[in-house]
Structures are given as structure tokens and as C-alpha cells.
C-alpha positions as MATLAB code, in Angstrom:
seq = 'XXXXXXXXXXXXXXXXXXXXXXXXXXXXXXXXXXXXXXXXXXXXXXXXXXXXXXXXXXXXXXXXXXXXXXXXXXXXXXXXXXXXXXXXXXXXXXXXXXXXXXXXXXXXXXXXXXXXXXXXXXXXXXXXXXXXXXXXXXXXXXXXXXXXXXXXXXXXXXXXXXXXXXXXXXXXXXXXXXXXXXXXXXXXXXXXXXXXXXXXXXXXXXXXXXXXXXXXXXXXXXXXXXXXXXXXXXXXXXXXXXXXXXXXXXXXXXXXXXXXXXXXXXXXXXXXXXXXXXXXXXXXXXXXXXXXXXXXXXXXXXXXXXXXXXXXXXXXXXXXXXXXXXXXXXXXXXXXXXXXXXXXXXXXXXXXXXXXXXXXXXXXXXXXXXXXXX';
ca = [
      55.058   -0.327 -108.063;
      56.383    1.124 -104.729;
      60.103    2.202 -104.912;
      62.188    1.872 -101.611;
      64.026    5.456 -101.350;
      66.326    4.286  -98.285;
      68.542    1.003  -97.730;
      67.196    1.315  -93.980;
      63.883   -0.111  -95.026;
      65.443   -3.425  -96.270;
      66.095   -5.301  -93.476;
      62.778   -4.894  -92.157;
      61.555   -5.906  -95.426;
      62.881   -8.899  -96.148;
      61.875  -10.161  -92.451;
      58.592   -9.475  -93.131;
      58.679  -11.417  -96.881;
      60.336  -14.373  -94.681;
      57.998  -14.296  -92.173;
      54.822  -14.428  -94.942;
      56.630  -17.520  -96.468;
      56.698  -18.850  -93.264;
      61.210  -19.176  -93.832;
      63.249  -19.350  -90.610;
      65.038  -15.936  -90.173;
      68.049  -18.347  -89.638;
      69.326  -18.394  -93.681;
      72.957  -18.390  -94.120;
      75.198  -17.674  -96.866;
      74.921  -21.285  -97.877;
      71.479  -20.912  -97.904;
      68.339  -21.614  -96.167;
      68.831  -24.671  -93.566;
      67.321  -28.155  -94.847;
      64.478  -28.824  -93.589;
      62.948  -25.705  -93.528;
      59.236  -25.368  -93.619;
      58.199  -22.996  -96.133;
      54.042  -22.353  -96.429;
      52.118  -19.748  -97.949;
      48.937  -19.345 -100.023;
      47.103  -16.840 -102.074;
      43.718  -14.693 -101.889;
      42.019  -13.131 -104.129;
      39.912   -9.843 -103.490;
      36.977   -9.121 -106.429;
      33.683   -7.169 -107.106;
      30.036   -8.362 -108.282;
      27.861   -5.068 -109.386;
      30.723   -2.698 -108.096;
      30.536   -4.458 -104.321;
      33.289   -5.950 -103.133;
      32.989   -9.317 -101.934;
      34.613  -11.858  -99.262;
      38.139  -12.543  -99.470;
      38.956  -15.943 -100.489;
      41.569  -17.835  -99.915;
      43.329  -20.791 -101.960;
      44.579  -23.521 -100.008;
      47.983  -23.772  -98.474;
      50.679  -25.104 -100.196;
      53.462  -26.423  -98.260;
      57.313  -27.749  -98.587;
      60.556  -28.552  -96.889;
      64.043  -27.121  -97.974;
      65.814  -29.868  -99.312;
      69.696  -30.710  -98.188;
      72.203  -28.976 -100.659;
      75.902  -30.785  -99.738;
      78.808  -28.259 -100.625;
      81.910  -28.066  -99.391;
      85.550  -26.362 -100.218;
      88.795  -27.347  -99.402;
      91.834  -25.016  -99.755;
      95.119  -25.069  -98.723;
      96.621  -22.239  -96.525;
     100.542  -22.775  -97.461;
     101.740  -20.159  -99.780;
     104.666  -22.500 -100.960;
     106.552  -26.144 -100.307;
     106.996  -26.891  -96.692;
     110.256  -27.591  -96.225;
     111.422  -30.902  -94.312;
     114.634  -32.144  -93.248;
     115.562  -35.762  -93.780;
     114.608  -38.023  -91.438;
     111.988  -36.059  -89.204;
     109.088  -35.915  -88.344;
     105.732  -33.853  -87.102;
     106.237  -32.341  -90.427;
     102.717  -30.535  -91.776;
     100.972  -29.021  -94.797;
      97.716  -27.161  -93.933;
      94.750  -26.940  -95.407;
      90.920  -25.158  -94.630;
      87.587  -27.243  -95.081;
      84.080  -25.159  -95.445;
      81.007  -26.594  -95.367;
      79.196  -24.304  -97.745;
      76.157  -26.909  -97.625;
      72.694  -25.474  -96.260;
      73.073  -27.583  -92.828;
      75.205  -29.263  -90.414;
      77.379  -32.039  -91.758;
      80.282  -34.218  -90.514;
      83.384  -34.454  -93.112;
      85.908  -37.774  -93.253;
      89.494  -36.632  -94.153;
      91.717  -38.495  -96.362;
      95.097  -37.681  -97.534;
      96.597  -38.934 -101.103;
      99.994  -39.025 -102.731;
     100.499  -37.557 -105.352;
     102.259  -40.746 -107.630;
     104.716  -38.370 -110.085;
     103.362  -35.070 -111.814;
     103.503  -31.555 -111.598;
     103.715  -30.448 -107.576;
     101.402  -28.015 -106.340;
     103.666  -24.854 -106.095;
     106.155  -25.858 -109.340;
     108.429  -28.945 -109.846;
     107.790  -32.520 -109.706;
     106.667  -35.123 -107.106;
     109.451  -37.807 -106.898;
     108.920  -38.975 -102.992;
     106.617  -39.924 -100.485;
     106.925  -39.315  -97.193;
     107.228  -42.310  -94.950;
     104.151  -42.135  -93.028;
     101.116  -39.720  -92.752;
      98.261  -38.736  -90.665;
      95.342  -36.676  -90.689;
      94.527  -34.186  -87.716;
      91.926  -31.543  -87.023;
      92.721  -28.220  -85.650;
      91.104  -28.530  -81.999;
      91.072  -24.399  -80.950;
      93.271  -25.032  -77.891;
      96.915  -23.637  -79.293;
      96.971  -22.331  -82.809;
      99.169  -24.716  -84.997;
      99.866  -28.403  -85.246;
      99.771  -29.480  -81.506;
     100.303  -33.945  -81.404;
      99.040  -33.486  -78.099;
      95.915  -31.541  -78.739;
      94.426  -31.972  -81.970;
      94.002  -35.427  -82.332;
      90.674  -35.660  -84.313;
      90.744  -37.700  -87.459;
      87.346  -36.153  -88.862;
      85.398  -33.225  -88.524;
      82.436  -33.449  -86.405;
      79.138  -31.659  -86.915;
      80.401  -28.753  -88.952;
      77.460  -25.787  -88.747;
      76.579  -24.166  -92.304;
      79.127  -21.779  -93.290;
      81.751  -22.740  -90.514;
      85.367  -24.084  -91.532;
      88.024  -26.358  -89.779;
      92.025  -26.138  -90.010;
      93.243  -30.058  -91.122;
      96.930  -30.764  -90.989;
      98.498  -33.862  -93.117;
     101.436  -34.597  -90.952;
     104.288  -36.184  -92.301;
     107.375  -38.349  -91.230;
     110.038  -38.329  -93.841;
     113.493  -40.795  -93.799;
     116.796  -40.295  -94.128;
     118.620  -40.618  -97.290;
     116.794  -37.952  -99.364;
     118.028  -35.616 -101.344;
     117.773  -31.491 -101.687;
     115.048  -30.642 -103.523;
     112.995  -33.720 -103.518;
     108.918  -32.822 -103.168;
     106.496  -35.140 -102.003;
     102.734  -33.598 -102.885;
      99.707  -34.438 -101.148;
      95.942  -34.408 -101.579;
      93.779  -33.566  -98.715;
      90.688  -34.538  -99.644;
      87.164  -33.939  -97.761;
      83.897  -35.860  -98.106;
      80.665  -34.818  -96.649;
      78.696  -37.227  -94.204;
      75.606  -37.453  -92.777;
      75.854  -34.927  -89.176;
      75.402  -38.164  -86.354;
      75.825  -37.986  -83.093;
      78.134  -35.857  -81.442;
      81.497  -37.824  -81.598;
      80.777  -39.844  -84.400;
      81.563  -40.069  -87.793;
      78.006  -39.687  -89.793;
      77.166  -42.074  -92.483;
      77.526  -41.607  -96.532;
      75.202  -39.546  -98.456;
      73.609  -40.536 -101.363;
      72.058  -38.132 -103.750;
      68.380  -38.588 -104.080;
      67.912  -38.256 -108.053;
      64.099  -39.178 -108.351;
      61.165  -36.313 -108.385;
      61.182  -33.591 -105.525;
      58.816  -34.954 -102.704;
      57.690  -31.801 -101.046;
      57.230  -33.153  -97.402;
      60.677  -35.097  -97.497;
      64.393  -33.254  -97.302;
      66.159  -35.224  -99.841;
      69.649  -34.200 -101.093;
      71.359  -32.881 -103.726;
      75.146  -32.715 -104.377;
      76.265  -29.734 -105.607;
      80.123  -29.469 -104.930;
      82.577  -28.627 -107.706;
      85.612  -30.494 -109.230;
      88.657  -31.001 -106.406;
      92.490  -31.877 -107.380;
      91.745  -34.968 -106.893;
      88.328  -35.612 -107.207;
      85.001  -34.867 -109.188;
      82.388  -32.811 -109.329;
      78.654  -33.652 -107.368;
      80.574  -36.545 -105.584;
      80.275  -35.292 -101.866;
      83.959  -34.377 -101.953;
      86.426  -31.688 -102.682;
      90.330  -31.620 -102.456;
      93.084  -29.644 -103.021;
      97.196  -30.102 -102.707;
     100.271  -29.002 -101.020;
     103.289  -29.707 -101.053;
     106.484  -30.995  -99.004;
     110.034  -30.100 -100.136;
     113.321  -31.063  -99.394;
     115.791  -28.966  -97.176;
     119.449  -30.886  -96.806;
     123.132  -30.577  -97.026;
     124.587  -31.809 -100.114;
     127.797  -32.813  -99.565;
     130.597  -34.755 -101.384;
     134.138  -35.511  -99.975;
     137.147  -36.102 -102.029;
     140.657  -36.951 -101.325;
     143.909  -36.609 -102.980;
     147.972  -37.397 -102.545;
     150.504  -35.765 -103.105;
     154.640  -35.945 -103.231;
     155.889  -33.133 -101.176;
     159.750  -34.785 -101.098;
     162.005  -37.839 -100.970;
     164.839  -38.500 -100.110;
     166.880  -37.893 -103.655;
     165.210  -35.262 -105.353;
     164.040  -33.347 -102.462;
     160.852  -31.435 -103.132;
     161.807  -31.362 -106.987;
     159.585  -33.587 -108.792;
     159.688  -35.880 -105.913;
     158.388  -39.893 -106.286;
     156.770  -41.427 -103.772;
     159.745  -43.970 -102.636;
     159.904  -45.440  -99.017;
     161.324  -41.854  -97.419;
     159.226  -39.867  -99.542;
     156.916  -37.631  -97.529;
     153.207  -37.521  -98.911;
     150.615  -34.571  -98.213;
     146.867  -36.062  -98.091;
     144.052  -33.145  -98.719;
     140.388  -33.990  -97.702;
     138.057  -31.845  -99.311;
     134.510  -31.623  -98.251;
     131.662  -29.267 -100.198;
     128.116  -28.464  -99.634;
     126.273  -27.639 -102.865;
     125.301  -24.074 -103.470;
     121.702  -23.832 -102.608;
     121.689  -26.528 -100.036;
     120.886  -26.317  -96.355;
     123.440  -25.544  -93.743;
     125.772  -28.840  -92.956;
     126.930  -28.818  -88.926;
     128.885  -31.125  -86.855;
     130.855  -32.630  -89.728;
     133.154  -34.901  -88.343;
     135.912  -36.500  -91.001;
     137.715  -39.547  -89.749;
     140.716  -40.863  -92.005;
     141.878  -44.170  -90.498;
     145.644  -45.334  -91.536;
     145.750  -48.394  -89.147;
     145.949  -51.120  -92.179;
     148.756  -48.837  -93.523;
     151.095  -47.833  -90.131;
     150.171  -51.557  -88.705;
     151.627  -52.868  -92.180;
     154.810  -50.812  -91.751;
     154.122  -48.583  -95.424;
     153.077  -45.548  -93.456;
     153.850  -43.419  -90.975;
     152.044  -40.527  -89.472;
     154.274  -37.345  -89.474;
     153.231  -35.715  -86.001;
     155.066  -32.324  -86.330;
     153.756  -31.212  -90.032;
     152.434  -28.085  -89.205;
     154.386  -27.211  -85.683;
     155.306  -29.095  -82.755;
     152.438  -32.058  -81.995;
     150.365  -30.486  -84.737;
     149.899  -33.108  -87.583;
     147.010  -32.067  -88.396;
     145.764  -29.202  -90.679;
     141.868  -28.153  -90.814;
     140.641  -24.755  -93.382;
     136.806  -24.312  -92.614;
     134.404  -21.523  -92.380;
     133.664  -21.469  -89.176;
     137.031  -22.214  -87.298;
     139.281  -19.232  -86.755;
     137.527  -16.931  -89.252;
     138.109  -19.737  -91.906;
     142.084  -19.634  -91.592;
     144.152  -22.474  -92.322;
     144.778  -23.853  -88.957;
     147.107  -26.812  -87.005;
     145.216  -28.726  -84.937;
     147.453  -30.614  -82.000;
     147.468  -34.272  -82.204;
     145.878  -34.747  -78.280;
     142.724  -34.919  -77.311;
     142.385  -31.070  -76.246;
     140.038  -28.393  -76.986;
     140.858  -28.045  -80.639;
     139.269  -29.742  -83.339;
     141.212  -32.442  -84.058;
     143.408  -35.578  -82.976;
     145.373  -38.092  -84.158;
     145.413  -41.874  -82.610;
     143.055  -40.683  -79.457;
     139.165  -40.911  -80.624;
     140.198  -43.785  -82.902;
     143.313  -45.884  -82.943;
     145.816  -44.406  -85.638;
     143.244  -42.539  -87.192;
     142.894  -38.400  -87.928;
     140.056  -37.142  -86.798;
     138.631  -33.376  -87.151;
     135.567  -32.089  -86.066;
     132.970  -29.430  -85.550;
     133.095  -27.780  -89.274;
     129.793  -26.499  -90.603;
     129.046  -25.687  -94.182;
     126.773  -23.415  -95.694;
     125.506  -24.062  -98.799;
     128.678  -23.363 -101.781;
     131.234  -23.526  -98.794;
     133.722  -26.074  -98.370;
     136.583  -27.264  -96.207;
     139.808  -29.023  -95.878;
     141.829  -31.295  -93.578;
     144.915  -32.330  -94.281;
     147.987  -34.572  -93.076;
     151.265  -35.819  -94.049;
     152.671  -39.508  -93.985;
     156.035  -40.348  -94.418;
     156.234  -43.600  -96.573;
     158.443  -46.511  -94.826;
];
């Protein structure tokens, strides 16, 4: 037995075993290619009366590597993707390796998940409205509609990997939190020509024929598929990013004409304080351009209301208490259509609107008005 004192020696070593079995120098981690010719024979050296005599040599015995389909799908996303209601160009990302022993071209499908536990905690409870499939094309890093527009992967080398994107377009209408999970899942083909999908693969399952590659499947169990099918799979997820607001209003009695502001009734002179209240759910997205319109046409056309114009100073009727206007102070907004937030009988006829409030999520606001009932 000889014992190799230095790593150095290796390399060289295990060239020269290749080169014996007559291997291709090319093996990768997934293993030798398919198709490989591998050759060798054996010799045998012996004596008659102490004299050495010719070498002879058994005959040689030849095969070709067989095709070993393997493949891995993973995603990249380290949590939920969030999405906002009602757009689009949405994705979820995922890598597929082709850990086979040769080229091979890969058709991607995406699945939804119907119900169940999401990939990264919670539940499925949506789909998205649409969904595509896209391969990463090398020009810009990232989704890019305009550049990778590949629905497969095309001859894959041994060992090599592609970025796939499910992209998703999601209504309106959905709430915070929702999740919509999806499978992306990979099957090995048959490496065609250049631009073209390849064909299925079926798994030969009869004796080894030395002189023919035949194929063997030997890829694990995906999310959403099995084991030795030609496939693999894993999930992501989508989640839901949104506002969650609610709106209430309420009336009040601030005086009439008998009992002045001491437990007033709401008899024709009586003056009545409206409060809109608007909230956005603790935990929700940010809410922007909220616009409240509060029309009293029926009412003031009928002759039982009338708008008091002067509430909260002269031709301020209006009353706003948000956030983001005037560091959240209560505030009169004129009753013109002016650079403030608000109007009365201008954007719509006899109607209060305010604008432009924006709500974090556990903030809320308030507009407010008197009437004066006729």
C-alpha cells in the first residue's frame, strides 16, 4: 500500500485514475455528464519456472454514464411579500438547480395554495387575481416585465441555477393581513433545441443497457410534489399590506332655543354638532388622501336643516382634527374653495367636504359641523 504524504499529489492523481478509465475530466458536482464513455480492462502479469511471461490482457469492457435527472427548487424570500390591494407586478422569488449529471430544460408552473398553513406562518385565504411565470434573463437584477420574459428555462448546464419570479396581480377589496401562498414548481425536460421547450422524460426502469444512456429520476419530495417524478417545488408567500379603516358618525344637541345648552332637545331652533370619526387599525398600512364628503342636500333642500357657516369663526363651518394637518390641532377650515382642507357647498352642492388627512396605522381623525334645525 503506498500512502500519499502531501494533498499536492491528489489532483494529479485522480486525473491520471480518470484518464485510465477513460472518464471525461469534465465531472461536476452533479456528477459525471451522461453519456460518458467509460472503458478499461485488466492484465495480468505471471511466472512459469520462475520466468516471467507475456502480459495478457482481458478484453475491454465498455459503458456509457447513464442520465441522473435532479433538480432543487428554493425560494429566496425570507418572509411574506407584501402587496397592496389592487396592484400589480407583484413577485415572490424563487432559485431552480439542475443538480442532474447533464444539460436539461425545466417547464415552470405556479400553484395556489387552496387554504392551509402559509409558507412563513398563518393561513392562505386569497388568491391573487392573475399570475405569471418569468425567468430571470441577466440583463437588470430583479423582476424587469420588459426583460425577462421567458416562461421556461432553456438548456440549463449541470450544476447551474436560474432566478423564476411568480408575478402576481391582486384586486381591490382585500383586507390587511390576507396571504395568498404559491407553489413554484419545476419539472425537468429533455435539453432540445436552443429556444425550445424539450420534451418529457420518462424513467427507463428495465435492466441497465451498457451502450445506451437511459435515465433515472432521482429528485426528492417538493411542497407540492413527489419524490422521483422529474419535479421539485417549494412555496412563498404574498401578504396583505392596507389601511383598515372604519368611519362613524354621531349628533349631538349643543342648544335650543328654551333650554339653551342645558339638556337641550333637538326642536326646530335647536343647533346640532355632527362628529365624523375616521380610524385606521393599529397595525395597518398608512391611509393618505382621505377625502370625507357629508352631503345635506335632501335635508337643507327639504327645509329641516341648515348649515351653520360661522361655527368655528367667521366663514369657517367646518372643523377637521388629523395627524397630519397643523401638528394634529383641532382646526377651522373656511367654507370656500381656498387652500385649506375643506369646503362647504363648492366641490359638491350643499355638501362638507375635507380632505388630504392621512392615517397611520392606530391614528384617527375628526371633522365636524353644526346644523341648525329649521
Amino acid at each position: 500500500m503506498y500512502l500519499i504524504k502531501s494533498n499536492k499529489h491528489l489532483p494529479g492523481l485522480l486525473l491520471l485514475i480518470l484518464s485510465l478509465l477513460g472518464v471525461s475530466h469534465s465531472a461536476l458536482a452533479a456528477g459525471t455528464v451522461a453519456g460518458a464513455s467509460v472503458s478499461n480492462s485488466a492484465t495480468i502479469n505471471y511466472q512459469v519456472n520462475a520466468i516471467s511471461q507475456p502480459v495478457i490482457a482481458s478484453n475491454t469492457v465498455t459503458f456509457v454514464v447513464d442520465k441522473k435527472v435532479n433538480l432543487t427548487v428554493v425560494t429566496t424570500d425570507a418572509a411574506a411579500v407584501s402587496v397592496t390591494p389592487g396592484s400589480s407586478n407583484n413577485i415572490v422569488t424563487f432559485t431552480v438547480t439542475n443538480t442532474s449529471n447533464d444539460a436539461m430544460d425545466f417547464a415552470l408552473t405556479s400553484q395556489a395554495l387552496v387554504g392551509g398553513a402559509a409558507k412563513f406562518g398563518g393561513t392562505d385565504n386569497i388568491n391573487a387575481s392573475a399570475v405569471s411565470v418569468f425567468v430571470e434573463s441577466g440583463g437588470t437584477p430583479g423582476y424587469q416585465a420588459a426583460q425577462d420574459t421567458a416562461t421556461f428555462i432553456d438548456e440549463l448546464a449541470a450544476d447551474g441555477n436560474k432566478t423564476v419570479y411568480i408575478v402576481g396581480t391582486f384586486p381591490t377589496g382585500l383586507n390587511n393581513g390576507d396571504i395568498a401562498t404559491y407553489g413554484m414548481i419545476a419539472e425537468a425536460r429533455a435539453a432540445g433545441a436552443a429556444s425550445s421547450l424539450g420534451a418529457a422524460l420518462t424513467q427507463d426502469t428495465g435492466a441497465d443497457n451498457p451502450s445506451t444512456v437511459q435515465i433515472v429520476f432521482g429528485d426528492g419530495t417538493g411542497t407540492d410534489d413527489a419524490s422521483r417524478d422529474a419535479k421539485h417545488s417549494d412555496r412563498s408567500d404574498f401578504k396583505v399590506v392596507t389601511a383598515t379603516l372604519a368611519v362613524t358618525k354621531t349628533s349631538s344637541v349643543i342648544s335650543d332655543p328654551f333650554n339653551n345648552t342645558t339638556n337641550p332637545k333637538a326642536i326646530p331652533g335647536a343647533v346640532i354638532e355632527y362628529t365624523i370619526t375616521i380610524t385606521n387599525a393599529a397595525g395597518a398600512a398608512t391611509a393618505s388622501s382621505i377625502a370625507v364628503s357629508d352631503s345635506l342636500d335632501s335635508e337643507i333642500t327639504g327645509g329641516r336643516l341648515a348649515f351653520n357657516a360661522t361655527t368655528y369663526g367667521a366663514t369657517q363651518g367646518i372643523q377637521v382634527t388629523a395627524p397630519n394637518i397643523n401638528t394634529g390641532a383641532a382646526t377651522a377650515l373656511t367654507n370656500a374653495a381656498d387652500v385649506d382642507q375643506g369646503d362647504f357647498n363648492v366641490t359638491a352642492v350643499n355638501t362638507i367636504t375635507v380632505t388630504g388627512i392621512s392615517l397611520t396605522g392606530g391614528q384617527s381623525a375628526t371633522v365636524k359641523f353644526r346644523v341648525t334645525v329649521q
